[in-house]
C-alpha positions as CSV (number, residue, x, y, z in Angstrom):
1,X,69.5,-14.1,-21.9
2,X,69.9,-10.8,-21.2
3,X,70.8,-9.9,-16.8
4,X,70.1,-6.3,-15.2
5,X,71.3,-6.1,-12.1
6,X,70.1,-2.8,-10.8
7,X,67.4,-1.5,-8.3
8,X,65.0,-0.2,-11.0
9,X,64.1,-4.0,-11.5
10,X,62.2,-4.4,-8.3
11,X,59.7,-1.1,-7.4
12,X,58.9,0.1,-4.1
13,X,56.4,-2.4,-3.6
14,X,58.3,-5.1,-4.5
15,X,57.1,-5.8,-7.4
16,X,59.3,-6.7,-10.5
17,X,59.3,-3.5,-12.8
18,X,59.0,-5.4,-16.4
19,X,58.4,-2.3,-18.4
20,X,62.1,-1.5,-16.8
21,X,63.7,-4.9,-18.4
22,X,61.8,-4.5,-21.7
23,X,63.2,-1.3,-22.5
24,X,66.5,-2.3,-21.5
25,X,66.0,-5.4,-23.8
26,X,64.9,-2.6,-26.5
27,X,68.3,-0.7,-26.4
28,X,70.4,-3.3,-26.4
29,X,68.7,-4.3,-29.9
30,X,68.6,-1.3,-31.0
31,X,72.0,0.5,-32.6
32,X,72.3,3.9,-31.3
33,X,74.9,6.4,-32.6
34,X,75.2,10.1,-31.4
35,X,77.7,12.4,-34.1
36,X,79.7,15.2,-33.0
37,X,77.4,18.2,-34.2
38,X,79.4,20.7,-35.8
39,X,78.4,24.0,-37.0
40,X,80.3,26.1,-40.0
41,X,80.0,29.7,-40.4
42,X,76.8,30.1,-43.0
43,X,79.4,32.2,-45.8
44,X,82.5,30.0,-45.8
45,X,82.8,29.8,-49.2
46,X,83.0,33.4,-49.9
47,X,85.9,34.1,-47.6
48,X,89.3,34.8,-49.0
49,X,92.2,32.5,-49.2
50,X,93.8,33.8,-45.7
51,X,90.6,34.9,-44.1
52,X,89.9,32.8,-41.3
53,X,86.2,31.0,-40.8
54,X,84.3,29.5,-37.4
55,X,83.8,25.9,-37.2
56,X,82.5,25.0,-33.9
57,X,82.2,21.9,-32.4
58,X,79.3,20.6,-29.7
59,X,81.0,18.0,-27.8
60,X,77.9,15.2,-27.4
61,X,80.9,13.0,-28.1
62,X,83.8,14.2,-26.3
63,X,87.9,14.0,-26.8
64,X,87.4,13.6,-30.7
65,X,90.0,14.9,-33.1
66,X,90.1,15.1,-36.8
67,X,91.8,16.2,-40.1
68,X,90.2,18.6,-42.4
69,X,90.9,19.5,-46.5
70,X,89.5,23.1,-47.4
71,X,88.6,23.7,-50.7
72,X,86.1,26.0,-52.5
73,X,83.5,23.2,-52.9
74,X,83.9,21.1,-50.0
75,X,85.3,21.6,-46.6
76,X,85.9,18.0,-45.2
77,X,86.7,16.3,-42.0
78,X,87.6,13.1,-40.2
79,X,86.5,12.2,-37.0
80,X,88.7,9.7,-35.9
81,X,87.1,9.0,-32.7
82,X,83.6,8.4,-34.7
83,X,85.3,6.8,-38.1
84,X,83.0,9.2,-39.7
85,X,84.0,11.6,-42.2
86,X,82.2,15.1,-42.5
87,X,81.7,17.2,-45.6
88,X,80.1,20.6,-45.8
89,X,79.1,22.2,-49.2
90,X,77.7,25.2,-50.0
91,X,74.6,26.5,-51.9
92,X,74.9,26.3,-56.0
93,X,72.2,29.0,-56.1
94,X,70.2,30.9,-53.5
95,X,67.1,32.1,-54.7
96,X,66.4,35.8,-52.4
97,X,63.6,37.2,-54.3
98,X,61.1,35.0,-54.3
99,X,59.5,36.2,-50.7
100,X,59.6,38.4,-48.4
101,X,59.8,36.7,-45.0
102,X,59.8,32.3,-44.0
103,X,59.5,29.9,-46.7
104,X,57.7,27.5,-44.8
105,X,56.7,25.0,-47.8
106,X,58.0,24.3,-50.7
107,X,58.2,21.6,-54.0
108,X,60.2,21.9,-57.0
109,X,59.6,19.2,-60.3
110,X,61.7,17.8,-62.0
111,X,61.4,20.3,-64.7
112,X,62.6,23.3,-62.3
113,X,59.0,24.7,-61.7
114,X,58.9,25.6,-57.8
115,X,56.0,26.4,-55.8
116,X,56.3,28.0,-52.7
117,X,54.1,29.9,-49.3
118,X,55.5,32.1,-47.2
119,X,54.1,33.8,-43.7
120,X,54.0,37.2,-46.5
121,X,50.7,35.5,-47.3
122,X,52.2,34.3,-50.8
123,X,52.0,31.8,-52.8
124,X,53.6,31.4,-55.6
125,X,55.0,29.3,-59.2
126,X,58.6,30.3,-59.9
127,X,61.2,29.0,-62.4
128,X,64.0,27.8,-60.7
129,X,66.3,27.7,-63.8
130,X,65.5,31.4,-64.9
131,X,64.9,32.9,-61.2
132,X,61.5,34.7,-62.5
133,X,58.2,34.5,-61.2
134,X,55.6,32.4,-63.2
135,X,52.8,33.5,-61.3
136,X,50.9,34.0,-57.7
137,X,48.3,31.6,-56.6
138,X,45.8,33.3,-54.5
139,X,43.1,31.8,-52.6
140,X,44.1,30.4,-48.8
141,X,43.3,32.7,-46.1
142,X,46.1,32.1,-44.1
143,X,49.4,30.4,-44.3
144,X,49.6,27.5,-46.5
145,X,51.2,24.4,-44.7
146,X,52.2,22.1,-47.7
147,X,52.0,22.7,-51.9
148,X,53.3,20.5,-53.7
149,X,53.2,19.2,-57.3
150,X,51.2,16.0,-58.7
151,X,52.8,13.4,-60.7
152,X,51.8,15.1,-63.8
153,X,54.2,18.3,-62.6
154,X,50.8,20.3,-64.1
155,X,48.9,20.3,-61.2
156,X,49.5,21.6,-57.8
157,X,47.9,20.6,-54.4
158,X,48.1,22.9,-51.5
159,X,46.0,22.9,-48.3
160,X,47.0,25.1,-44.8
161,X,45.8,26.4,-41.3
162,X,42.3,28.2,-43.0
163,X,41.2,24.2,-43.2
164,X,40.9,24.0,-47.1
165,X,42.4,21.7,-49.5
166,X,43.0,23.6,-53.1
167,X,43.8,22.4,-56.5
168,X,45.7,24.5,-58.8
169,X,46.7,24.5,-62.2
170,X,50.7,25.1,-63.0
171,X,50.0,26.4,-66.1
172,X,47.9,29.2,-65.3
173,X,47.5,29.5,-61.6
174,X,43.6,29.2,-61.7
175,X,42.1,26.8,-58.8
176,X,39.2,24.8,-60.0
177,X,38.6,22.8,-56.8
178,X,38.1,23.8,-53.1
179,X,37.9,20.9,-50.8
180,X,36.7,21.1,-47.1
181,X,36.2,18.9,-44.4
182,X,39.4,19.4,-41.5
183,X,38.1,21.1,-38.1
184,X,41.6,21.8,-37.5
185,X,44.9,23.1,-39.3
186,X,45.8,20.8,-42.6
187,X,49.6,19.7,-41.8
188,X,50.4,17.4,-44.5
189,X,49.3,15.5,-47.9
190,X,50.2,12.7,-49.8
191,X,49.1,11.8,-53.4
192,X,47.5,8.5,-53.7
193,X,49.4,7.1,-57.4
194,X,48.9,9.7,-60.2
195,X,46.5,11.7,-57.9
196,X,43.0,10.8,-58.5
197,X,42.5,10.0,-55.0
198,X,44.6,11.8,-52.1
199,X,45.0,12.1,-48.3
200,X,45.3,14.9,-45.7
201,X,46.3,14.8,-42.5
202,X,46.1,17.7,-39.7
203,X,45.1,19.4,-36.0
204,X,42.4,17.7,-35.9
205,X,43.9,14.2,-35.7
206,X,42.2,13.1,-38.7
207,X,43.3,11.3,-41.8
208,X,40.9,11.5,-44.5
209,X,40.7,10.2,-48.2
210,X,39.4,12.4,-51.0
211,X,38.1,12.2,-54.8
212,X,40.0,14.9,-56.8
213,X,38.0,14.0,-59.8
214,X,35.0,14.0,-58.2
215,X,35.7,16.8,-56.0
216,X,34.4,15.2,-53.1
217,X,35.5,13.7,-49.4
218,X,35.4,9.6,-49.4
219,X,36.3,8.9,-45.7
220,X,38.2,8.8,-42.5
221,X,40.8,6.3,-43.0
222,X,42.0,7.1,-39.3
223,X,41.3,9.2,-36.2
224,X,44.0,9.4,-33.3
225,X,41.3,11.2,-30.7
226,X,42.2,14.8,-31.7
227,X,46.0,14.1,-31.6
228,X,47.5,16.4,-33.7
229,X,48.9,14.3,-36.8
230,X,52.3,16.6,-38.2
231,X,53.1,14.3,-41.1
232,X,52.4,11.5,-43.4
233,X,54.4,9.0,-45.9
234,X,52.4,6.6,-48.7
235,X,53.6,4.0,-50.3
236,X,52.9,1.1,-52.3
237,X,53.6,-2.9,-51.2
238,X,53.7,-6.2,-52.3
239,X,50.6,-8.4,-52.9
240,X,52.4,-10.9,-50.4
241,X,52.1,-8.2,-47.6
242,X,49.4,-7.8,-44.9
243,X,47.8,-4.7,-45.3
244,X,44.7,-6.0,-43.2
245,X,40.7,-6.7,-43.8
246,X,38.4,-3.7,-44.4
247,X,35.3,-4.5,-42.7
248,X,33.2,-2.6,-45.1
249,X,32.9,-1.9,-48.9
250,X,35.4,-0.7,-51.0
251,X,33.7,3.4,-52.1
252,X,33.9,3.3,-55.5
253,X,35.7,6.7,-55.5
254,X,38.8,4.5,-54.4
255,X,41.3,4.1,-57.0
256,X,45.0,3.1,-56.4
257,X,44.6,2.4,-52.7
258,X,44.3,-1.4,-52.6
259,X,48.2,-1.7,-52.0
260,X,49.3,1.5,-50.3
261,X,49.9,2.0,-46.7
262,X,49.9,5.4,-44.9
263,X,52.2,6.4,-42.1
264,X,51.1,8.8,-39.8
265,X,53.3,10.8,-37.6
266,X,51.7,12.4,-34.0
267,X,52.4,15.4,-32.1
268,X,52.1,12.4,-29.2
269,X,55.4,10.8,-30.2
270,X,53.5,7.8,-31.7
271,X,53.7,6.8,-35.4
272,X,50.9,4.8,-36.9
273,X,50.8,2.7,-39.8
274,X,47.4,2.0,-41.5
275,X,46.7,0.3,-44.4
276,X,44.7,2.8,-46.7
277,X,42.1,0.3,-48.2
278,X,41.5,-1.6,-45.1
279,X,41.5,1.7,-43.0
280,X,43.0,-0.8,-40.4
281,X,45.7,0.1,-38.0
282,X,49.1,-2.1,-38.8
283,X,51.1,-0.9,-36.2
284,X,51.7,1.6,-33.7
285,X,55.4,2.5,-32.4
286,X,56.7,5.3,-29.9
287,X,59.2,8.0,-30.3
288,X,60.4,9.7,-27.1
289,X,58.8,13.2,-28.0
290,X,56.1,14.8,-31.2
291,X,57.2,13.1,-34.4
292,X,57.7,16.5,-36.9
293,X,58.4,14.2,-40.3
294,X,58.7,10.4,-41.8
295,X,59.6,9.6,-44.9
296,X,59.6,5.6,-46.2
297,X,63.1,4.3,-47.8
298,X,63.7,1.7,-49.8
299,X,61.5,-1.1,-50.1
300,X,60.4,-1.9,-46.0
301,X,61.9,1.0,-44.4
302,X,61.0,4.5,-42.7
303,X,62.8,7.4,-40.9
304,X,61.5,9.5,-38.5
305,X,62.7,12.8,-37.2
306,X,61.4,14.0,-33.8
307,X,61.0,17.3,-31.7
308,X,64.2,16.4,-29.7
309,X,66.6,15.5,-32.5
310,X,66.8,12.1,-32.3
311,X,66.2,10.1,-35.8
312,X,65.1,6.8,-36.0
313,X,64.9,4.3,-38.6
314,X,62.5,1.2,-38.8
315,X,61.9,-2.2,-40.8
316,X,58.1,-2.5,-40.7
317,X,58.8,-6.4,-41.0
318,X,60.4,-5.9,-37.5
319,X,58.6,-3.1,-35.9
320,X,59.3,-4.1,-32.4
321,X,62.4,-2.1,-32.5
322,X,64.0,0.5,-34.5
323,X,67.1,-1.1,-36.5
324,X,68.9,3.0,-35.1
325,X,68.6,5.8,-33.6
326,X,70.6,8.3,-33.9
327,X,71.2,11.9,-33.3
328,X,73.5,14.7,-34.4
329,X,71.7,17.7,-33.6
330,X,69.5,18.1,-30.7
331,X,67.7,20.8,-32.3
332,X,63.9,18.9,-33.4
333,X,64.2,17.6,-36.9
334,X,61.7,19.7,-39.1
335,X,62.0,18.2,-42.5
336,X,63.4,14.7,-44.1
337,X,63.4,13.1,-47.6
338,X,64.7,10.0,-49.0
339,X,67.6,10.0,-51.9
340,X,68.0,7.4,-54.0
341,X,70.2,9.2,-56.8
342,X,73.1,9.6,-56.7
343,X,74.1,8.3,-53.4
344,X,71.3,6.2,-50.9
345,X,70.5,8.5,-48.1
346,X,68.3,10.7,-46.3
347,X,68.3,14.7,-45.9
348,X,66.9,15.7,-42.6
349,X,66.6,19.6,-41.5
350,X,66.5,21.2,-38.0
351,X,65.1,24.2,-36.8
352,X,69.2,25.3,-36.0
353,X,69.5,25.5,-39.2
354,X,71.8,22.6,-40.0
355,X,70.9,20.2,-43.0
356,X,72.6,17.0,-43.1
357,X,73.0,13.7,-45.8
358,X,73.2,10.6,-44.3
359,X,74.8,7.6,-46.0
360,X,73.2,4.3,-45.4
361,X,76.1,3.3,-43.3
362,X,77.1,6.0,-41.5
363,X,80.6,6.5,-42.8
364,X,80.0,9.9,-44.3
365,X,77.5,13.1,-43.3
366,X,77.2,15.6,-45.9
367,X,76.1,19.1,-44.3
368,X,74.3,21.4,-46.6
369,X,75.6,25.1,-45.3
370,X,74.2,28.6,-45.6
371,X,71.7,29.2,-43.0
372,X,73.2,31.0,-40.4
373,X,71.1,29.8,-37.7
374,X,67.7,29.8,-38.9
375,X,65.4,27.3,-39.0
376,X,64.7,25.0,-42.3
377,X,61.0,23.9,-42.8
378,X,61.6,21.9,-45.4
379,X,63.9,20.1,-47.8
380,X,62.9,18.6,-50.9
381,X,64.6,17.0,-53.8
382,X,63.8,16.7,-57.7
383,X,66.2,13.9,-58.5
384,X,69.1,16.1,-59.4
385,X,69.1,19.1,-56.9
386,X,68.1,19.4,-53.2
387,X,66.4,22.3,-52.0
388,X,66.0,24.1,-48.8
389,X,63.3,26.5,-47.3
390,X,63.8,29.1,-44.8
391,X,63.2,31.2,-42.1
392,X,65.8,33.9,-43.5
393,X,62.7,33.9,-46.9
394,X,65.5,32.3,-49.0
395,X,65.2,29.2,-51.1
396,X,68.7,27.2,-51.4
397,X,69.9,25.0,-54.2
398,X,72.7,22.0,-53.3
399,X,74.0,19.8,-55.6
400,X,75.6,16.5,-53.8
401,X,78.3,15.3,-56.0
402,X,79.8,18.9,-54.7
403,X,80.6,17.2,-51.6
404,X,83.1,14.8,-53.4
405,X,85.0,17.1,-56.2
């Protein structure tokens, strides 16, 4: 049984305030943690053995004290108030060249082929291994929201605020398909299996499933009432779970979506999950502000990183609840991924320009320094390296094990 003895309970009309109790029931259920958020100067690791460098410290837990170890790789330190241990590493590479102002999307595969937009109206293949241009991909009328390769790592998909979806080849940079359909600015995608089928997600509050090898739009699999949607996550479940009834026919164009549910994040502070066959809504959970990103992790898991720092993590077999919340920054979270190798995790990046790991249990946050302030629009990872994207136009590489040599 869970007693609140305060005045909120009753309202002014006497009346038992029952929203009140249930969210009081919610955060005692709910495991919330708030880090000390500290900030390194952006060039530590070029300074000189007896040159001094900032570390600064904003006190959203007070009275903490820790121990630090310095080295060229990794700066470290223990917060003994938090029991959580704090490592910053530096880039391994930092790619200048590639554009000439914000990197606001990026994807690198695993074979170090990067694609990248920038708000210089570029869009362009680069090898991340020999820091050359491959080639530039022209076509979008304005700035291009999200590219990023298909499972093949031969094909790119790219779609932005002019409202068009484009398919590209890697190889050559030539763009045989041109999708349209959005009234709105195209936010996000996600690549239904090895891509025959994909979804977009944007301004216009729709979600909508297309035919790449038809070159055609299938349908709306959701529509929040022109509520912006900022991001989606796909992923594959079990036969066992409930991914609901479609009321309709299964379009033939539909390959690879029988299993998959799609999580939509809203600029309403609402995250929907929908199963993409059924185009029925599963669930529908609230954040306290616009949801920016959402990534799935492990097998019944998500994150979600929202415009007033807080991250939150969910079981979807117990979505009454998030299983934590938790905040370090409370600069809005722009960008998260799941890591899986070598260490379980997720990245998340804020528009101050920190980048932090976190472990799965919260003994250890790797920050990923070098932006000196600016924001970071995205983070992705290729299995080895993680890479950051820019306000400052620089892409940077990381490499975690750094963080414990």
């Amino acid at each position: 049984m869970f007693v609140f003895m305060c005045n909120k309970i009753v309202d002014s009309f006497g009346f038992i305030n029952f929203r009140f109790i249930y969210d009081k029931f919610i955060q005692t259920m709910t495991q919330n943690i708030i880090f000390p958020n500290y900030h390194l100067q952006s060039d530590w690791q070029d300074a000189s053995i007896n040159e001094k460098i900032w570390l600064q410290s904003t006190n959203i837990i007070k009275d903490h004290h820790h121990d630090d170890n310095v080295n060229k790789t990794c700066l470290a330190i223990h917060d003994s108030k938090s029991n959580v241990t704090h490592r910053f590493i530096p880039p391994v590479r930092i790619f200048k060249s590639i554009h000439q102002k914000s990197i606001i999307a990026l994807d690198v595969a695993p074979t170090g082929i990067a694609v990248s937009s920038s708000t210089d109206g570029t869009m362009k293949i680069w090898d991340t291994c020999k820091n050359i241009q491959k080639c530039e991909l022209k076509g979008h009328y304005s700035d291009v929201n999200r590219c990023r390769f298909f499972p093949s790592n031969e094909v790119i998909l790219s779609a932005g605020s002019d409202m068009l979806i484009k398919i590209w080849s890697a190889i050559d940079g030539s763009c045989p398909v041109t999708l349209k359909g959005h009234t709105g600015s195209i936010n996000d995608l996600a690549i239904v299996d090895r891509g025959r089928n994909i979804i977009s997600v944007g301004r216009d509050g729709m979600a909508k499933l297309w035919s790449c090898a038809k070159q055609l739009f299938i349908e709306n699999l959701f529509d929040t009432g022109n509520i912006a949607i900022n991001a989606c996550a796909i992923k594959s479940f079990p036969d066992s779970f409930n991914l609901g009834q479609r009321q309709d026919t299964t379009n033939d164009d539909c390959v690879g979506t029988t299993d998959k549910m799609i999580l939509l994040a809203t600029e309403s502070g609402f995250i929907h999950g929908v199963g993409v066959n059924s185009k029925q809504p599963l669930f529908k959970v609230e954040c306290t502000s616009p949801v920016n990103c959402i990534s799935f992790y492990g097998e019944f898991d998500f994150f979600a990183g929202t415009h007033d720092g807080n991250i939150y993590q969910y079981d979807i077999r117990n979505i009454n609840q998030p299983k934590i919340k938790w905040m370090i920054s409370k600069s809005p979270v722009l960008s998260m991924i799941s890591v899986r190798r070598p260490f379980n995790g997720i990245v998340a990046s804020h528009q101050d320009g920190s980048v932090d790991f976190h472990y799965d249990n919260h003994s250890q946050i790797v920050h990923l320094t070098g932006s000196d302030c600016d924001p970071i629009y995205q983070v992705v990872y290729d299995d080895k390296f993680i890479y950051t994207s820019c306000r400052d136009g620089k892409v940077r590489k990381y490499f975690l094990n750094n963080a414990f040599e």
